[in-house]
Biopython code that builds the backbone (N, CA, C, O; Angstrom):
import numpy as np
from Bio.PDB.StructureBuilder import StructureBuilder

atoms = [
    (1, "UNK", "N", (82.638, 54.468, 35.865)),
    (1, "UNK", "CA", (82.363, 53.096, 35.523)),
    (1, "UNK", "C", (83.123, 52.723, 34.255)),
    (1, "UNK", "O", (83.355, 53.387, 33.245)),
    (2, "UNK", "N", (83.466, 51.389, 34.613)),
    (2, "UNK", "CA", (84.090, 51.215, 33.084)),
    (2, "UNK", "C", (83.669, 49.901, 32.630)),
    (2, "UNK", "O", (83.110, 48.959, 33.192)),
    (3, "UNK", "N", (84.120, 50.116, 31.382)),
    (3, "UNK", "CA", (83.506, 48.312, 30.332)),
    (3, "UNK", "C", (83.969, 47.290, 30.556)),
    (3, "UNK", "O", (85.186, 47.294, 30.372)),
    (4, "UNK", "N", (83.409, 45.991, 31.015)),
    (4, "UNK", "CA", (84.096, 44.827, 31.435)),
    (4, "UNK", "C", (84.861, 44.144, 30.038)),
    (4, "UNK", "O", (84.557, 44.188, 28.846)),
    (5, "UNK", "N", (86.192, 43.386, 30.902)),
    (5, "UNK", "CA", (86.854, 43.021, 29.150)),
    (5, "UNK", "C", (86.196, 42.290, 28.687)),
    (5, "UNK", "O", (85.510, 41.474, 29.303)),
    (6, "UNK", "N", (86.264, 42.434, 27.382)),
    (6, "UNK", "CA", (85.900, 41.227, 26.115)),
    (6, "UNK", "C", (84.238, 42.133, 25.970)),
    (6, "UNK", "O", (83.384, 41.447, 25.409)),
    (7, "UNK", "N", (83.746, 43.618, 26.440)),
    (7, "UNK", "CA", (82.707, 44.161, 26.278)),
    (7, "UNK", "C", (82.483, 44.375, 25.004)),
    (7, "UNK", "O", (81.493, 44.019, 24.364)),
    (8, "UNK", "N", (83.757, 45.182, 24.488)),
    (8, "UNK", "CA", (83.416, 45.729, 23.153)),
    (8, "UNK", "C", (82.506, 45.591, 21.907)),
    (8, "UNK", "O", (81.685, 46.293, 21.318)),
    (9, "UNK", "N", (82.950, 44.567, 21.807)),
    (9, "UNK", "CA", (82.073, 43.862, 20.533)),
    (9, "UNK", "C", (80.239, 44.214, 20.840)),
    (9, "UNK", "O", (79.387, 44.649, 20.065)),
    (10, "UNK", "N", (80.154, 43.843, 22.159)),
    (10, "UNK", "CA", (78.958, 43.846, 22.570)),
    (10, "UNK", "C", (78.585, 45.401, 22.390)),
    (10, "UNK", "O", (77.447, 45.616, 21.973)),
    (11, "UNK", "N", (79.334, 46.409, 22.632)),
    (11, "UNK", "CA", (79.118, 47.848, 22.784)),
    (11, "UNK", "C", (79.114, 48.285, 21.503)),
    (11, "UNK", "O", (78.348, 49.184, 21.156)),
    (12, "UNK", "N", (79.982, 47.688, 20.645)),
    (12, "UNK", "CA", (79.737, 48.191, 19.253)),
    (12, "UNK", "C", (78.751, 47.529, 18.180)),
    (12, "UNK", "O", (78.840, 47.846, 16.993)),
    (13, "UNK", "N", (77.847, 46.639, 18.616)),
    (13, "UNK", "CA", (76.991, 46.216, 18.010)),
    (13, "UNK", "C", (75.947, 46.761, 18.765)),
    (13, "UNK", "O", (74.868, 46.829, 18.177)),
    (14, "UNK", "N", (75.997, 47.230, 20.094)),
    (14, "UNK", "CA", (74.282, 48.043, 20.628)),
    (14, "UNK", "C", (74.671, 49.205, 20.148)),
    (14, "UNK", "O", (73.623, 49.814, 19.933)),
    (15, "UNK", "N", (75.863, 50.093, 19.754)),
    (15, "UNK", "CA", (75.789, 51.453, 19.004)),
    (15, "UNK", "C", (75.712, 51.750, 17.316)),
    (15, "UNK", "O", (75.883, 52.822, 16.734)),
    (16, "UNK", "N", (75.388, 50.391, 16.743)),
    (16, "UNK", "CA", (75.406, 50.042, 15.995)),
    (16, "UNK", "C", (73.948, 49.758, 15.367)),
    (16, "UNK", "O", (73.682, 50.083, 14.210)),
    (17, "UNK", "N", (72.897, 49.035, 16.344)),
    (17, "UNK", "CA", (71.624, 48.978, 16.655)),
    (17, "UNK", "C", (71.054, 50.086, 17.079)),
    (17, "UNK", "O", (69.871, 50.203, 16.759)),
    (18, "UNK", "N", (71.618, 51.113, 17.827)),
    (18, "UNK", "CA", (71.075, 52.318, 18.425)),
    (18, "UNK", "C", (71.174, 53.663, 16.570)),
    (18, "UNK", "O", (70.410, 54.625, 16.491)),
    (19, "UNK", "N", (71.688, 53.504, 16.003)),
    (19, "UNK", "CA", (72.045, 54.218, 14.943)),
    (19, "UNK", "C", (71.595, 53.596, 13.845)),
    (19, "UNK", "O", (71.646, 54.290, 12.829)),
    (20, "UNK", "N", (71.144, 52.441, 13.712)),
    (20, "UNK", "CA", (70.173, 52.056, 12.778)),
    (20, "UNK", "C", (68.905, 52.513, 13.312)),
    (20, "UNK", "O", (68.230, 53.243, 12.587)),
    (21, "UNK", "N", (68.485, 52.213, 14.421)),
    (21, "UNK", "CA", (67.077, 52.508, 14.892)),
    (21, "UNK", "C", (66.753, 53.862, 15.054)),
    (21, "UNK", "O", (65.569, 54.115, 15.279)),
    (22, "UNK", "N", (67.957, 55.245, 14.953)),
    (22, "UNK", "CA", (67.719, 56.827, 15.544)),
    (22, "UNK", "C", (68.002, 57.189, 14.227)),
    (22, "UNK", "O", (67.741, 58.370, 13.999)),
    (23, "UNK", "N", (68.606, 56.337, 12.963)),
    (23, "UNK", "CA", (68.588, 56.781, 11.459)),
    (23, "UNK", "C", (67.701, 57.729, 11.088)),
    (23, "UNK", "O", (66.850, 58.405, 11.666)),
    (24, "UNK", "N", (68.168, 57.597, 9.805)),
    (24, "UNK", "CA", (67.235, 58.905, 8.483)),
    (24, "UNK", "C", (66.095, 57.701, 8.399)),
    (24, "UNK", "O", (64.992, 58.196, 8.629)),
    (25, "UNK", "N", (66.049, 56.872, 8.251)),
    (25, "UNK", "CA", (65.068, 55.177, 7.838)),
    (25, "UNK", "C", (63.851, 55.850, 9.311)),
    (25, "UNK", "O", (63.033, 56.765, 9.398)),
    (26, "UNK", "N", (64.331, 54.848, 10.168)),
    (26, "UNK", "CA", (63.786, 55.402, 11.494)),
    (26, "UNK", "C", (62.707, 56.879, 11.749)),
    (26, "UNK", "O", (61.553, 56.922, 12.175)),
    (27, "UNK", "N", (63.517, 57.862, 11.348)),
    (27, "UNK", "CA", (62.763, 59.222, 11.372)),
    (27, "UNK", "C", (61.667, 59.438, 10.066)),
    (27, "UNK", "O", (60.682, 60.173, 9.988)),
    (28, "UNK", "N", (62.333, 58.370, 8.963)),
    (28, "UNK", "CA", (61.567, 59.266, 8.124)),
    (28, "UNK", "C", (59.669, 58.211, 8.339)),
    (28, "UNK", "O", (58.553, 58.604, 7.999)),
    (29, "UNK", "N", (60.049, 56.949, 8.975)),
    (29, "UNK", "CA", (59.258, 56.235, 8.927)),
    (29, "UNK", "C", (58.285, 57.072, 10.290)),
    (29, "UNK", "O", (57.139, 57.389, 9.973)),
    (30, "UNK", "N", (58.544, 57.262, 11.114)),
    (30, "UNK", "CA", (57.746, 58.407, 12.324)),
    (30, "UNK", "C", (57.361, 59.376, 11.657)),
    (30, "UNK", "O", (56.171, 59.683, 11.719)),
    (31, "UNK", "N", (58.132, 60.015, 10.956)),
    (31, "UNK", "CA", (56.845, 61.148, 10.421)),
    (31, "UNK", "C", (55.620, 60.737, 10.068)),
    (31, "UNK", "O", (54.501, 61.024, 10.495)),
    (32, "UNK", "N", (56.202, 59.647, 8.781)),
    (32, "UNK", "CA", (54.760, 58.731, 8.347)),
    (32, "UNK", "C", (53.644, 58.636, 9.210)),
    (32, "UNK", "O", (52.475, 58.832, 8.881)),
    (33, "UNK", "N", (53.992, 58.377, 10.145)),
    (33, "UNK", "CA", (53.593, 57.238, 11.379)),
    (33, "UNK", "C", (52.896, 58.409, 11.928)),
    (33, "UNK", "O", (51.692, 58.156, 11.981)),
    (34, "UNK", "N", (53.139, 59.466, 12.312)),
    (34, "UNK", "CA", (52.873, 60.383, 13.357)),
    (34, "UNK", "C", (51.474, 61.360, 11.854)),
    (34, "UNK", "O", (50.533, 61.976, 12.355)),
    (35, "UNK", "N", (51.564, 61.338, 10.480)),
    (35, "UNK", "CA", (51.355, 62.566, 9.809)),
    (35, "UNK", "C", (49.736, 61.689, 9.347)),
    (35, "UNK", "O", (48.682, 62.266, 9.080)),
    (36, "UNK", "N", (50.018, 59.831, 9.369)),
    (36, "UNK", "CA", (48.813, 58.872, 9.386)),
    (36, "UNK", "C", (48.206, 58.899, 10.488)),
    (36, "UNK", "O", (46.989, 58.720, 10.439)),
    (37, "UNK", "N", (48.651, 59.059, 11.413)),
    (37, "UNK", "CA", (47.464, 58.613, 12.391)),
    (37, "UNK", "C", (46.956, 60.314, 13.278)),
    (37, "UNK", "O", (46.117, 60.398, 14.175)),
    (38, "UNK", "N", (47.771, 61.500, 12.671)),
    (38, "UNK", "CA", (47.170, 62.730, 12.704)),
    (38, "UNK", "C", (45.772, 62.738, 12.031)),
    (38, "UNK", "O", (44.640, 62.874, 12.497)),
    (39, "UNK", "N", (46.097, 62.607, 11.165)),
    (39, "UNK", "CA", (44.816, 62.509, 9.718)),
    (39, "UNK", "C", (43.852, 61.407, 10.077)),
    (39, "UNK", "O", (42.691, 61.609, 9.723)),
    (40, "UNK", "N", (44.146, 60.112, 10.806)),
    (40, "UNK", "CA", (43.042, 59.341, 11.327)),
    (40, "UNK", "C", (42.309, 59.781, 11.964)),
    (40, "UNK", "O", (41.095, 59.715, 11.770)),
    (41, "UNK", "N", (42.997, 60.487, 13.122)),
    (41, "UNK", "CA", (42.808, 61.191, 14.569)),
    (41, "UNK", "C", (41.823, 62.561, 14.187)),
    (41, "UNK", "O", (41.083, 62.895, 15.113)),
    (42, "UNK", "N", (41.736, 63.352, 12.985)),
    (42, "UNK", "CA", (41.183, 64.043, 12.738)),
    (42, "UNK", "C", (39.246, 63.763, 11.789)),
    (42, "UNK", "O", (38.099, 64.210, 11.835)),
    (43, "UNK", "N", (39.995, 62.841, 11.134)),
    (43, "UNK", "CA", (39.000, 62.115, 10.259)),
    (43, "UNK", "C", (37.852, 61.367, 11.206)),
    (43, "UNK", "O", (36.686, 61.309, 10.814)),
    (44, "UNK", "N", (38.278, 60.781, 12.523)),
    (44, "UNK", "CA", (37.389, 59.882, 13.504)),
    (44, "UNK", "C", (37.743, 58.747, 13.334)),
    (44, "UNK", "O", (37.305, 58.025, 14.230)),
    (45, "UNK", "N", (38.513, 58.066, 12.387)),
    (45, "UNK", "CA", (38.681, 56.554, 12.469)),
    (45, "UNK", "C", (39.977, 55.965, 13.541)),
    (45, "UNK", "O", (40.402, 54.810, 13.577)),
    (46, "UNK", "N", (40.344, 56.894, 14.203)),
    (46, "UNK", "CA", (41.208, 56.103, 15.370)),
    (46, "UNK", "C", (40.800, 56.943, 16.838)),
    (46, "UNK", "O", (40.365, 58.079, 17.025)),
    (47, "UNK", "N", (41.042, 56.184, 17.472)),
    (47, "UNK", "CA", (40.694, 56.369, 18.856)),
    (47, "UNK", "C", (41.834, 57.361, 19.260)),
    (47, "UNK", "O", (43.008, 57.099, 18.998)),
    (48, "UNK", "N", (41.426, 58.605, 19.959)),
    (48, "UNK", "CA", (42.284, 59.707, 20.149)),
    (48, "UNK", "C", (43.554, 58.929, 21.317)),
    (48, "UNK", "O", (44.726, 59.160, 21.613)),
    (49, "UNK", "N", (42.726, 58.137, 21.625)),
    (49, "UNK", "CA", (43.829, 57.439, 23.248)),
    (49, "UNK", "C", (44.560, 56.521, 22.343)),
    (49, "UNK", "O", (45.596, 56.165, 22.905)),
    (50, "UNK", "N", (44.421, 55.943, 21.050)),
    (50, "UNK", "CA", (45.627, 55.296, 20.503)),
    (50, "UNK", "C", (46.153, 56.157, 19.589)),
    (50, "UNK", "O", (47.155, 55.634, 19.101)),
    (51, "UNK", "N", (45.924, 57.330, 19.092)),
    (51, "UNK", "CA", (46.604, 58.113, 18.648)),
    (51, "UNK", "C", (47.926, 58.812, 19.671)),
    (51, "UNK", "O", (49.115, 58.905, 19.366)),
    (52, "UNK", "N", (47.309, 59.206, 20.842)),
    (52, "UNK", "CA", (48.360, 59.742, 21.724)),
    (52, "UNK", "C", (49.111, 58.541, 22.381)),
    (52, "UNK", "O", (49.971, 58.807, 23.222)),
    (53, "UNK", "N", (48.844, 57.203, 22.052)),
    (53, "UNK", "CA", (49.925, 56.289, 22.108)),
    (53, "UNK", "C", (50.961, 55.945, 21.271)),
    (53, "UNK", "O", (52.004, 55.368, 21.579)),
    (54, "UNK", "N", (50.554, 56.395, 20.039)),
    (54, "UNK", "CA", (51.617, 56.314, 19.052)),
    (54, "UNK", "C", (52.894, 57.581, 19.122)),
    (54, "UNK", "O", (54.097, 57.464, 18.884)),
    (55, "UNK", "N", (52.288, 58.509, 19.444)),
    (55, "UNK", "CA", (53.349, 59.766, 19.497)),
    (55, "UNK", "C", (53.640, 60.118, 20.718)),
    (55, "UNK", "O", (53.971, 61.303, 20.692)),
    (56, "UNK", "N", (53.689, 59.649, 21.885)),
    (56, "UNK", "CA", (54.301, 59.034, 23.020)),
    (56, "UNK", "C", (55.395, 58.215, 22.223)),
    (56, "UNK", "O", (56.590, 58.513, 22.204)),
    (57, "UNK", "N", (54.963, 57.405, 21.730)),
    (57, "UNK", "CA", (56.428, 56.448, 21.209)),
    (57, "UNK", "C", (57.274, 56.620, 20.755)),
    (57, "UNK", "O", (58.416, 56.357, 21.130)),
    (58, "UNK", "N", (56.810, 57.254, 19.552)),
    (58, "UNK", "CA", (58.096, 58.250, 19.209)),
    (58, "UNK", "C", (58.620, 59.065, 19.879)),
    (58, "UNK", "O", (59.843, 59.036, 19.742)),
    (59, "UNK", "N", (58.224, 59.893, 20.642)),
    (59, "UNK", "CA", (58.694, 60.584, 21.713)),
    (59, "UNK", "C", (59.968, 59.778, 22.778)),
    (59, "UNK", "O", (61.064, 60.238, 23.098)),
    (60, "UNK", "N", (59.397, 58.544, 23.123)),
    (60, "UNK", "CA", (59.949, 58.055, 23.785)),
    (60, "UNK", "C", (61.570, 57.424, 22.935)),
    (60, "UNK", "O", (62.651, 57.537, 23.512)),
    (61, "UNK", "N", (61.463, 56.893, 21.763)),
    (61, "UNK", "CA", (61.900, 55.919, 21.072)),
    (61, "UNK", "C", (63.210, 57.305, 20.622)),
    (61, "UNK", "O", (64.408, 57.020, 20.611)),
    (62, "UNK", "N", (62.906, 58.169, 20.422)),
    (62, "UNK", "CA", (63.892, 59.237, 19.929)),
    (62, "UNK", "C", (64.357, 59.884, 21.523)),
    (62, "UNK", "O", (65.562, 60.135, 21.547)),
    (63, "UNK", "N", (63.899, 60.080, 22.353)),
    (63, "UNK", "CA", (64.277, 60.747, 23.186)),
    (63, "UNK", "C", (64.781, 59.697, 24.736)),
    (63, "UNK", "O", (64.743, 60.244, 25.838)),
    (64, "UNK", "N", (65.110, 58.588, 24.642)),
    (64, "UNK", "CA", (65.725, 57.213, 25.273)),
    (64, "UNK", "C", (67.246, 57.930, 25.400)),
    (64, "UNK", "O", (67.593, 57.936, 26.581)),
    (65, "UNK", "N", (67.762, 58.242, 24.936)),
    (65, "UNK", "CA", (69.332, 58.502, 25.183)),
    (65, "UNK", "C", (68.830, 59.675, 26.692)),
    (65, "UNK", "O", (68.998, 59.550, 27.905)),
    (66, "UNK", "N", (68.250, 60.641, 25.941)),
    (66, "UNK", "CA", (68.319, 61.492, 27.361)),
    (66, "UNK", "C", (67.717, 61.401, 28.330)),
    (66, "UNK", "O", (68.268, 61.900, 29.311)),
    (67, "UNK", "N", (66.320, 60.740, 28.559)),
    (67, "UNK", "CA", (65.581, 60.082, 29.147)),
    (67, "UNK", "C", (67.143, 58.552, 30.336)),
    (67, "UNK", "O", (67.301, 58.293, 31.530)),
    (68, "UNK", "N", (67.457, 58.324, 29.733)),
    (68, "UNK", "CA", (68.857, 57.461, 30.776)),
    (68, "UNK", "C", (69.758, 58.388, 30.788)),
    (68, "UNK", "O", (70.766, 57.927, 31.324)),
    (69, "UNK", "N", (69.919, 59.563, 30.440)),
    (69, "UNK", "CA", (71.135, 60.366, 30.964)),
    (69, "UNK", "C", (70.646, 60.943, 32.360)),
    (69, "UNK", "O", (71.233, 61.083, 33.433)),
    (70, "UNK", "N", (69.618, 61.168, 32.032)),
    (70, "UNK", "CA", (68.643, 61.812, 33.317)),
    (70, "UNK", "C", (68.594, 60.885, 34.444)),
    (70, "UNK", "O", (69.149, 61.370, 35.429)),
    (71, "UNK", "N", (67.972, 59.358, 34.692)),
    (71, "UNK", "CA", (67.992, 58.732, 34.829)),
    (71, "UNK", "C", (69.440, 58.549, 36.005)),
    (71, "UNK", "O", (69.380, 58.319, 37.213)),
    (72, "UNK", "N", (70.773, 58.762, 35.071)),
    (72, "UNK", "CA", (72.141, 58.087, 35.369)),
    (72, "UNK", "C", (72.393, 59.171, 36.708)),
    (72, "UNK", "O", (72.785, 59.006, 37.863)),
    (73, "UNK", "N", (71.982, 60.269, 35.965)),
    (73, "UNK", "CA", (72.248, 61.644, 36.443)),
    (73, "UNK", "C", (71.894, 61.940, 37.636)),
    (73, "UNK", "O", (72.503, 62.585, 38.490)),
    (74, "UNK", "N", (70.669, 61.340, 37.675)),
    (74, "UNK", "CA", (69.881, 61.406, 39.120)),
    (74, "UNK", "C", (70.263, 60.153, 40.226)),
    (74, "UNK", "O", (70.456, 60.407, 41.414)),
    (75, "UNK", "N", (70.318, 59.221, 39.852)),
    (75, "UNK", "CA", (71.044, 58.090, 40.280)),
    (75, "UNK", "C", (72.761, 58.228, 40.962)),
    (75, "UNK", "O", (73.088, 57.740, 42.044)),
    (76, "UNK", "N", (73.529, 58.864, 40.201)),
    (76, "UNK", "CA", (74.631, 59.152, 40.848)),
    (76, "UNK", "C", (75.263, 60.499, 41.622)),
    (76, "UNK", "O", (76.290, 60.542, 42.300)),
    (77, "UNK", "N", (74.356, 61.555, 41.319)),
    (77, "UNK", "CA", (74.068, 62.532, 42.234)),
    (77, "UNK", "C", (73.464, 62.420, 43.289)),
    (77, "UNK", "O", (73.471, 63.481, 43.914)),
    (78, "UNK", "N", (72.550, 61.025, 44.145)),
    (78, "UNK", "CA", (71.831, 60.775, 45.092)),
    (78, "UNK", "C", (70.828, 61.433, 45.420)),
    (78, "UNK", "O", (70.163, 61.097, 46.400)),
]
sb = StructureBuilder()
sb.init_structure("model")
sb.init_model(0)
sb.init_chain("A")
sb.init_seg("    ")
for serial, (resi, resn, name, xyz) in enumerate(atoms, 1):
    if name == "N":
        sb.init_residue(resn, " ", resi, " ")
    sb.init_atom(name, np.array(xyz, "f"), 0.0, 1.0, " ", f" {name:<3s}", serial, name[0])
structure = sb.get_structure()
């Protein structure tokens, strides 16, 4: 497959968005995210089913590149 003309711009501003969002910023804010609502999750003040929704997300939110490689992979292998 290849990039339709005049794509670029468009491709280098979603890899551009994809690398702000998979940053050092990004990760360091998920730890947060994942190390607060551990400690909620332990303490009783959050609901264990929205705790394991939050780290699903991250899961998901970091692991999206391979999650569509898989995806592509399976798709064009039939």
């Amino acid at each position: 497959m290849t990039d339709p003309a005049g794509s670029g711009v468009l491709v280098n501003a979603v890899n551009w968005l994809q690398g702000t969002l998979l940053g050092t910023v990004a990760t360091t804010v998920a730890v947060i995210a994942v190390a607060a609502v551990g400690f909620l999750m332990l303490t009783g003040r959050i609901n264990w089913r929205h705790g394991a929704v939050v780290i699903v997300g991250c899961f998901v939110l970091f692991g999206a590149a391979s999650i569509v490689a898989g995806i592509r992979a399976t798709a064009i292998g039939g």
